[in-house]
MARBA-3410 file (N, C-alpha, C, O; in Angstrom, 1 decimal):
78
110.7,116.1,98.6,110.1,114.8,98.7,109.4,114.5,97.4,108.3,115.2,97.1 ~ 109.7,113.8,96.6,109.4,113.1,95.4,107.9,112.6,95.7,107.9,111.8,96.6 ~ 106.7,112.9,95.1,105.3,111.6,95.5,104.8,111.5,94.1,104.7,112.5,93.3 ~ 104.3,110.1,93.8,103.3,109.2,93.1,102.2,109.2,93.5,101.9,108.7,94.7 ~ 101.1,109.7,92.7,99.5,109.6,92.8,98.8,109.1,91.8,99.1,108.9,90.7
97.9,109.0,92.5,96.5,108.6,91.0,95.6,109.5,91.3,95.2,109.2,92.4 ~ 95.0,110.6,90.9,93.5,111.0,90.9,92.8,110.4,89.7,93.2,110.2,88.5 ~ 91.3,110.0,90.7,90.4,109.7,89.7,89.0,110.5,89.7,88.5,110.9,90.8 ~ 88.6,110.9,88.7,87.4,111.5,88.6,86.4,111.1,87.9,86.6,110.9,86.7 ~ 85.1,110.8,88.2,83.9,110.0,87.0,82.9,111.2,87.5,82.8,111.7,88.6
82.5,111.5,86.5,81.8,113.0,85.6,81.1,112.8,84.5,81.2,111.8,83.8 ~ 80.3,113.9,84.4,79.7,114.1,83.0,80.7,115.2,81.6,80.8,116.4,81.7 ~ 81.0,114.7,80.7,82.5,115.0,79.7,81.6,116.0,79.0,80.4,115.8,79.0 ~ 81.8,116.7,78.6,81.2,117.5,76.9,82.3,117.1,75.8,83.4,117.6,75.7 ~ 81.9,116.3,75.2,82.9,116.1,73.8,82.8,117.1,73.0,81.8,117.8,73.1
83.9,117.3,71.9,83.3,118.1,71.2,82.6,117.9,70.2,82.7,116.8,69.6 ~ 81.4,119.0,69.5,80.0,118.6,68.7,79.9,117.6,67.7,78.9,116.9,67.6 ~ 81.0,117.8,67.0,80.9,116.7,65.7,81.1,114.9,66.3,80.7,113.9,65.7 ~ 81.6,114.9,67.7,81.4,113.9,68.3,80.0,113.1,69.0,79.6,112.0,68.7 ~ 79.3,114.2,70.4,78.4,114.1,71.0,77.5,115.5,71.2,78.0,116.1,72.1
76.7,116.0,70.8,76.0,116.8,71.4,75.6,117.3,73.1,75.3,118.4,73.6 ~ 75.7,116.2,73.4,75.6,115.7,74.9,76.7,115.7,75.7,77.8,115.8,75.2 ~ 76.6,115.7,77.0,77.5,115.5,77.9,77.6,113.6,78.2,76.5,112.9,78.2 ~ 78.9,112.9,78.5,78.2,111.7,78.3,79.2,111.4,79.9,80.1,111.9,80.4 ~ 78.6,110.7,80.1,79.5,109.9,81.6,81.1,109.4,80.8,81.3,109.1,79.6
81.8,109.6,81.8,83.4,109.1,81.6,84.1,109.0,82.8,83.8,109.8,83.6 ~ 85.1,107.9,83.0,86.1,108.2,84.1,87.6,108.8,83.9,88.3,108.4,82.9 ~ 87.9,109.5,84.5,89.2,109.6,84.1,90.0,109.4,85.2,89.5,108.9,86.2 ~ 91.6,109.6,85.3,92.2,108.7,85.8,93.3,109.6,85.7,93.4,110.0,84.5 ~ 94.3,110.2,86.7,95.4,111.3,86.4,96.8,111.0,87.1,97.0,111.3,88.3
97.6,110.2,86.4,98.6,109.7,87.2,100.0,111.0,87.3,100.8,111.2,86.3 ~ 99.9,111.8,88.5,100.5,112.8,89.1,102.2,112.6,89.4,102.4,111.4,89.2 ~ 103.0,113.0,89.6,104.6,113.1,90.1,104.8,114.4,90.5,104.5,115.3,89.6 ~ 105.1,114.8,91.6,105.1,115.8,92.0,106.2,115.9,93.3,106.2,115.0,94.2 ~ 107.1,117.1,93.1,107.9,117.4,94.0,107.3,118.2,95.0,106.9,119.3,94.7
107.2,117.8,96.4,106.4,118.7,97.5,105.4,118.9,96.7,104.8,117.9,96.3 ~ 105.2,120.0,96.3,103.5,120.7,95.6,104.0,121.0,94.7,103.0,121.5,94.1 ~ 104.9,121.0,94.0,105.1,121.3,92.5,105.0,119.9,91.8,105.7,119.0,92.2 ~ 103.8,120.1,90.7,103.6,119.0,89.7,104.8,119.2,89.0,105.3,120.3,88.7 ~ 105.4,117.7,88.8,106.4,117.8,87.8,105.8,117.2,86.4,106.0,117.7,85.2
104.9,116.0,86.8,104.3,115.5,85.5,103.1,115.0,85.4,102.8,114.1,86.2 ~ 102.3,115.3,84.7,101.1,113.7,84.9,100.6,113.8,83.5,100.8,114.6,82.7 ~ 99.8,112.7,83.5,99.3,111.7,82.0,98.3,111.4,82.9,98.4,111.1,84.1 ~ 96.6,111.5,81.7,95.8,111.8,81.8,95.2,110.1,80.9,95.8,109.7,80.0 ~ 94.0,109.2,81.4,93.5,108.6,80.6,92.2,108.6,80.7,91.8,108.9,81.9
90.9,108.3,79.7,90.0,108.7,79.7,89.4,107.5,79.3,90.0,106.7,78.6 ~ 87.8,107.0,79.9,87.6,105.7,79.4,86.1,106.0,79.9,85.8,106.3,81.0 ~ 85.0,105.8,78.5,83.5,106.1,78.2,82.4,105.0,79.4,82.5,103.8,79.6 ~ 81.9,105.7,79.9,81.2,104.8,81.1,80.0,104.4,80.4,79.6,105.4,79.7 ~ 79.3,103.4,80.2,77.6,102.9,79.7,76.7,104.1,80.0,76.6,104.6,81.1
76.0,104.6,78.9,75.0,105.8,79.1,73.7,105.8,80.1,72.8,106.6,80.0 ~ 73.7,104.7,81.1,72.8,104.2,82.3,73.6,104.8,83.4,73.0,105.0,84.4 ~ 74.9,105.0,83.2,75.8,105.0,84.7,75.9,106.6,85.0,76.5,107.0,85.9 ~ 75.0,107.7,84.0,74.5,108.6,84.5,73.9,109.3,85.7,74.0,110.4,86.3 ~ 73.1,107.9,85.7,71.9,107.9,87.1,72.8,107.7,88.5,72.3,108.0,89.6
74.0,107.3,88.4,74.3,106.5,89.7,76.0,106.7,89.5,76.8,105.8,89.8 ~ 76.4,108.0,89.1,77.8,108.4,89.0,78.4,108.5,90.4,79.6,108.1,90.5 ~ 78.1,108.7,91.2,78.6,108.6,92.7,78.8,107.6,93.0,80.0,107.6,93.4 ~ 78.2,106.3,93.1,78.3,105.5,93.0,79.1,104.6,92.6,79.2,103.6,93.3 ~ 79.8,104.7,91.7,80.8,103.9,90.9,82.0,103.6,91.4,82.7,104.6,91.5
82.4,102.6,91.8,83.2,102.4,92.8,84.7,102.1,91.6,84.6,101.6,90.5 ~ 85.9,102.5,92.2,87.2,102.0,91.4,87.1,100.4,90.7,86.9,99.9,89.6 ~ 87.3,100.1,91.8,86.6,98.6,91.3,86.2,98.1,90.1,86.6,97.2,89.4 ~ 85.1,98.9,90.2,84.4,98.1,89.1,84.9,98.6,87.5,84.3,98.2,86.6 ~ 86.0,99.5,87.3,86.0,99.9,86.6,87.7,99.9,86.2,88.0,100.3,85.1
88.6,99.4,87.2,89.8,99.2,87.1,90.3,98.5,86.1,91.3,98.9,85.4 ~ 89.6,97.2,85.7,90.4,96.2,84.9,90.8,97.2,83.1,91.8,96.9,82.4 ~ 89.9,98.2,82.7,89.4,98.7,81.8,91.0,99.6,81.7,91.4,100.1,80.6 ~ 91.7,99.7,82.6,92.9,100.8,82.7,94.1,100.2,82.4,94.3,99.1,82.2 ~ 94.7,101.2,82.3,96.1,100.5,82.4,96.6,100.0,83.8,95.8,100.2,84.7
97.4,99.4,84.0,98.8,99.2,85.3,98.6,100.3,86.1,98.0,100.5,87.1 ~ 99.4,101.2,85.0,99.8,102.1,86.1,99.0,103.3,86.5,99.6,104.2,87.0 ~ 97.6,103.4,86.2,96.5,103.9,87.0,95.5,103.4,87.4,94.4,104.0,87.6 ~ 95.8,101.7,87.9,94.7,101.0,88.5,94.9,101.1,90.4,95.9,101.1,91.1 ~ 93.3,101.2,90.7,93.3,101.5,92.0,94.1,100.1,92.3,95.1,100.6,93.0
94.2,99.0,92.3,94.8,98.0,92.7,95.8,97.2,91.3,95.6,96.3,90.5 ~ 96.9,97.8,91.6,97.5,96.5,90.5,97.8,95.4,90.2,98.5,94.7,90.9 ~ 97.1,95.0,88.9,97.3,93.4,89.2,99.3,93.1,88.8,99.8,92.0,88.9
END
């Protein structure tokens, strides 16, 4: 059985040094293809959250952060 997924994850990132010293808020977004339990493929996209949305990363609902994605890893497609 062939399946299509999205995982999404919003986290604190470590870039590397010459970038941020810091860990900074980010969502990412992992659009999966997978046979039964064998991953066949996925593509990964990454997009910087406002350094306030630290406080309240649980919080962050798909929603609010969908339009920011592509198609084909929005919780709802337009």
């Amino acid at each position: 059985m062939l399946t299509y997924e999205v995982r999404r994850h919003v986290g604190m990132e470590v870039l590397p040094s010459h970038v941020s010293e810091y860990p900074v808020p980010r969502e990412v977004r992992i659009r999966v293809v997978r046979f039964t339990v064998i991953v066949l493929w996925r593509k990964e996209y990454h997009i910087a959250l406002p350094a306030d949305a630290c406080t309240h990363l649980g919080d962050i609902s798909a929603d609010e952060t969908d339009e920011r994605f592509p198609a084909w890893v929005q919780h709802r497609p337009s």
